[in-house]
KETI-141896 format. One line per field, with one value per residue (C-alpha): x, y, z. Coordinates in Angstrom, 2 decimals, m for minus. Layout:
N
xx	[X  ...]
yy	[Y  ...]
zz	[Z  ...]
This chain:
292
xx	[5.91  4.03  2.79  m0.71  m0.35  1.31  m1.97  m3.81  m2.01  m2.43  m6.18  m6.53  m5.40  m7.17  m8.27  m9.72  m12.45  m10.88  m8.33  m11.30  m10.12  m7.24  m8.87  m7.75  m4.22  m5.73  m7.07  m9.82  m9.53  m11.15  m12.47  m8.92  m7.52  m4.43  m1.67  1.97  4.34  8.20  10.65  13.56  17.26  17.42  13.85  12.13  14.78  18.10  21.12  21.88  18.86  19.15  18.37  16.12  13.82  14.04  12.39  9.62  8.75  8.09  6.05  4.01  3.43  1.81  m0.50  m0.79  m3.55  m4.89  m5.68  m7.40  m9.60  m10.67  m8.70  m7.34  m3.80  m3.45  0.36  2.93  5.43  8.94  11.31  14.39  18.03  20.22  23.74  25.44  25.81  25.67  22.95  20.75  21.38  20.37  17.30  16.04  16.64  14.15  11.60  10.98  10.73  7.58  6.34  6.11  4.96  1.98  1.36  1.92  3.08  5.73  3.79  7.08  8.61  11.65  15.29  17.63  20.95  21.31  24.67  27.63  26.75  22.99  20.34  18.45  14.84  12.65  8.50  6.45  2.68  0.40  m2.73  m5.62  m9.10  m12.75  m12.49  m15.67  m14.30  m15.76  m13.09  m11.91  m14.62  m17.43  m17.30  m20.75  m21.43  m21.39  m19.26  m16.89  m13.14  m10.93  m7.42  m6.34  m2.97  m1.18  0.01  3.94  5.69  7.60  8.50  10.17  11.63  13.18  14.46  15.88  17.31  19.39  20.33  21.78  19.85  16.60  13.43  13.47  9.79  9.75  12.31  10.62  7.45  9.63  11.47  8.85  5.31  2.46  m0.17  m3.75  m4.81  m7.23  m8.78  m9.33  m11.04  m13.48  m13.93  m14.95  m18.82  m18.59  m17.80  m17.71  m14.85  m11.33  m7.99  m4.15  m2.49  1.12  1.92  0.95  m2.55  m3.40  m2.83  m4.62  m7.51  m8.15  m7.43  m10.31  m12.55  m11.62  m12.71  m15.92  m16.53  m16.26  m14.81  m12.91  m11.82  m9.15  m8.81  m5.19  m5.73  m7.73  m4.36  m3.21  0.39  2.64  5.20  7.39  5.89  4.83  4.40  0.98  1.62  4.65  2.95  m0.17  2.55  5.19  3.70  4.77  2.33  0.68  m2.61  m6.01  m7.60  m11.49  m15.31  m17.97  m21.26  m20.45  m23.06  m21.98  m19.82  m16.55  m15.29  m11.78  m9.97  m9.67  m9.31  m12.08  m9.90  m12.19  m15.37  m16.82  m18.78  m20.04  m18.08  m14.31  m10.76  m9.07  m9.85  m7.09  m8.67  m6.82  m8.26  m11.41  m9.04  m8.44  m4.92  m2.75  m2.08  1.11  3.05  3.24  0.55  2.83  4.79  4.25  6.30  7.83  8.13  11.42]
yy	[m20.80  m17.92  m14.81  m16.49  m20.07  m17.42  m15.75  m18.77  m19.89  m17.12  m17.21  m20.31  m18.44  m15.94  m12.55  m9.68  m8.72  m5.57  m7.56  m8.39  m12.08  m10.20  m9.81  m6.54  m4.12  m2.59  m3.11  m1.33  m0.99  1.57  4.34  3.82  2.26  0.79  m0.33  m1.50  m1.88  m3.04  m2.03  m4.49  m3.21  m5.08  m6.17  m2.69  m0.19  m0.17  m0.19  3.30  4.87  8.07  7.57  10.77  9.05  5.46  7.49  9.10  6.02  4.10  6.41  6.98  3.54  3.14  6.20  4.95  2.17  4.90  6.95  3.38  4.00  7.42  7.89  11.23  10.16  10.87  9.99  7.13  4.32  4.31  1.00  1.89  m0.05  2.24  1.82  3.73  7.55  9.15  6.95  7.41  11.35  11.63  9.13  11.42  14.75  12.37  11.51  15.15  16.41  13.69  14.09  17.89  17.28  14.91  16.34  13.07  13.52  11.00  9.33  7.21  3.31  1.84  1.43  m1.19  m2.13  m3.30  m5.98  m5.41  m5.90  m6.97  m5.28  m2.55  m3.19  m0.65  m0.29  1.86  1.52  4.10  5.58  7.54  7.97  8.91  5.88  5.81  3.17  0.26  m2.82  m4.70  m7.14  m4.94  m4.93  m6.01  m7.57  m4.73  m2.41  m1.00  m0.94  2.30  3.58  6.75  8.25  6.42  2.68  1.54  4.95  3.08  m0.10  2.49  4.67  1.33  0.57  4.24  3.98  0.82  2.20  5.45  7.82  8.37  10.28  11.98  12.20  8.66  7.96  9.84  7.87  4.66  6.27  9.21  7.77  10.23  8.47  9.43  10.75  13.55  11.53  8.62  10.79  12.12  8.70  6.87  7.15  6.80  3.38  m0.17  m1.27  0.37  m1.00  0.35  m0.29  m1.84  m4.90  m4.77  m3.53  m7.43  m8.98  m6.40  m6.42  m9.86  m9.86  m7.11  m9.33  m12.74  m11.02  m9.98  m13.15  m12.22  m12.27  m9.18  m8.24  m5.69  m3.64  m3.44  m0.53  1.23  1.05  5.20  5.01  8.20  9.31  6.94  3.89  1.77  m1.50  m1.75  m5.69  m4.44  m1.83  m3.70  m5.73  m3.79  m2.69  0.17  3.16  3.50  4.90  3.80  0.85  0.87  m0.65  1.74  1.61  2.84  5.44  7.38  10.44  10.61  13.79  12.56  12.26  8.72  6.12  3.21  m0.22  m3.09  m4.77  m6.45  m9.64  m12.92  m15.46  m16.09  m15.00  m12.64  m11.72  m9.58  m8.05  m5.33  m4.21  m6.53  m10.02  m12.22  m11.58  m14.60  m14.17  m13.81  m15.99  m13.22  m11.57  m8.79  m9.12  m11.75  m12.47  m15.91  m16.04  m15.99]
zz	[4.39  2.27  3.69  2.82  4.87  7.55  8.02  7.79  10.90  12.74  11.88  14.48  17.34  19.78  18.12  19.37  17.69  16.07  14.50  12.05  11.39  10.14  6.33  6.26  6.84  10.25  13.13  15.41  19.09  21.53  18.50  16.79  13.74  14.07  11.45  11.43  8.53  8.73  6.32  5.65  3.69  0.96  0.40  1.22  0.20  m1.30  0.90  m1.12  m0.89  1.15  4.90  4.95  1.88  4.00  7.35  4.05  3.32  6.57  7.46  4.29  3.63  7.34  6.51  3.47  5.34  7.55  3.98  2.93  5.65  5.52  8.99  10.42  11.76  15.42  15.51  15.36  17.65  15.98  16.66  15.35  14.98  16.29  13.89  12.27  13.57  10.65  9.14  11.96  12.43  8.39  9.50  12.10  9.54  7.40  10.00  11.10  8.10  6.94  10.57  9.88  6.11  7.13  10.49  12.22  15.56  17.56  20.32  21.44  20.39  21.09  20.03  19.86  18.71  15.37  15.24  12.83  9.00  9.55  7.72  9.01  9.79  10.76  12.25  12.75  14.19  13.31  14.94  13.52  14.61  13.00  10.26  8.27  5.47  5.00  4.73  1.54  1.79  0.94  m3.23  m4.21  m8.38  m10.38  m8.71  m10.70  m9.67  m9.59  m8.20  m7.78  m9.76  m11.76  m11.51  m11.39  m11.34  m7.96  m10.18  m12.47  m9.87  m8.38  m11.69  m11.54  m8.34  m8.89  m12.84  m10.69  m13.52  m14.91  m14.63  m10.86  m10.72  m10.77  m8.66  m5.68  m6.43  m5.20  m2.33  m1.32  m1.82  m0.41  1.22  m0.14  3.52  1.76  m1.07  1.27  3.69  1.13  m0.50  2.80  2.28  m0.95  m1.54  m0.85  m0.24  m0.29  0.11  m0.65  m3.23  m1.79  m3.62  m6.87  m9.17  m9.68  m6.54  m4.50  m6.85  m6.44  m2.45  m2.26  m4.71  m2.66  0.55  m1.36  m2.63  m6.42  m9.19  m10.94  m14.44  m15.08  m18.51  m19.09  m21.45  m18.93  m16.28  m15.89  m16.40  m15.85  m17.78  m19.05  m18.05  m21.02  m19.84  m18.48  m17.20  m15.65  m13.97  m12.53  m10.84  m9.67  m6.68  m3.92  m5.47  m2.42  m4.51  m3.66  m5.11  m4.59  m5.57  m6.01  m7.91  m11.88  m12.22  m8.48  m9.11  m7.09  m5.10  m6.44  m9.34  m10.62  m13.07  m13.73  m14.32  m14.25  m12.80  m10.29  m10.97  m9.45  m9.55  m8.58  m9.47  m11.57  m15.52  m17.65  m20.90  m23.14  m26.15  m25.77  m25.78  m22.97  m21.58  m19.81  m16.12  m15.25  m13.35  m10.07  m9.98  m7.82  m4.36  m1.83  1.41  1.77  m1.87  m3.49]
């Protein structure tokens, strides 16, 4: 079963109302926005990747959706595996020190056991408050699509990380993402829809524009890459930036930095141009769970 047929199950049962028919990565109860993300070893991080980075980055990619909404973070649950001794002591050096960074406070969780040899798998659920956003579904025709940064620095640093050398910028783009909490507060009024950018330039795009009932083209050439990243397929698929990926009219100036990539039109689905041709879709148009 894909994530997709997943969701579509869970669809048919009984939602709150601030679930939102679960269209979107949070949820809204009593003047708060809510989130959760899981990181799994093996799928999530590498089973070498410094336990201080793996704490980083479950908490960044959580804020990461509070940034998407314009949110000021009021704090976080931790559920934790407790292991390995030295594993979890480095963990907790991690945690407070993005806790600190990000001024996210600990509001409490829960610990268990993790069993001999299994893979560590980690949550957090993160609160924030004051989130003027408007969801994913809001693009309207016209509306031109932007994203913060620059796109697949984490698909390099991953790259990096498993090659054991390479450009260390990069690399702490994969394992130390910072979530856009300032640019996604001052964006909030200013556009129509605004998502993060987890899994991949191409299949968030066309998420946001199937919510908004559209259609959306993307300009390869127009994708910001950093540094040495080349490939701009590669990057629009890679996923894990963590930037922000939003609609807003052409002609409206921005308070941030960032980088036009396509457009908003009527219709349906996803069109890849670079240099004025037509472009082939891939066959993945970035990361899905339940697919292998």
């Amino acid at each position: 079963m894909t994530e997709a047929d997943f969701l579509a199950r869970l669809r048919t049962l009984p939602l709150h109302p601030g679930a939102q028919g679960l269209t979107d990565d949070t949820a809204a109860l009593a003047g708060l926005t809510i989130t959760t993300d899981t990181l799994v070893e093996g799928i999530h991080f590498l089973s070498a990747d410094p336990p201080q980075d793996v704490a980083w980055k479950l908490v960044a990619t959580n804020l990461s959706d509070l940034a998407a909404k314009g949110a000021i973070v009021e704090g976080i649950l931790l559920n934790y595996p407790l292991g390995d001794e030295t594993w979890d002591a480095a963990f907790l050096d991690g945690l407070s020190e993005v806790l600190t960074e990000l001024d996210c406070p600990l509001l409490g969780g829960d610990t268990v056991t993790l069993p001999a040899n299994a893979p560590r798998i980690l949550t957090v659920t993160a609160f924030g408050r004051d989130a003027p956003a408007p969801p994913r579904s809001g693009a309207k025709a016209g509306d031109a699509l932007y994203v913060t940064g620059t796109i697949g620095d984490a698909g390099a640093g991953l790259a990096i990380a498993r090659a054991g050398t390479g450009d260390p910028e990069l690399l702490a783009r994969y394992r130390r993402p910072v979530p856009r909490l300032v640019e996604g507060r001052a964006l909030a009024a200013q556009v129509n829809a605004m998502m993060d950018l987890s899994d991949g330039l191409l299949i968030d795009a066309s998420r946001m524009a199937a919510a908004s009932a559209l259609a959306v083209t993307i300009d390869l050439a127009a994708v910001p890459l950093a540094r040495g990243v080349s490939d701009p397929l590669a990057a629009a698929t890679a996923g894990d930036d963590y930037e922000l990926l939003f609609a807003a009219p052409a002609d409206r100036a921005l308070p941030v930095p960032a980088t036009r990539v396509g457009t908003f039109t009527r219709g349906a689905g996803l069109t890849l141009t670079q240099d004025n041709r037509l472009i082939p879709l891939p066959a993945s148009l970035g990361y899905q769970h339940g697919l292998r």
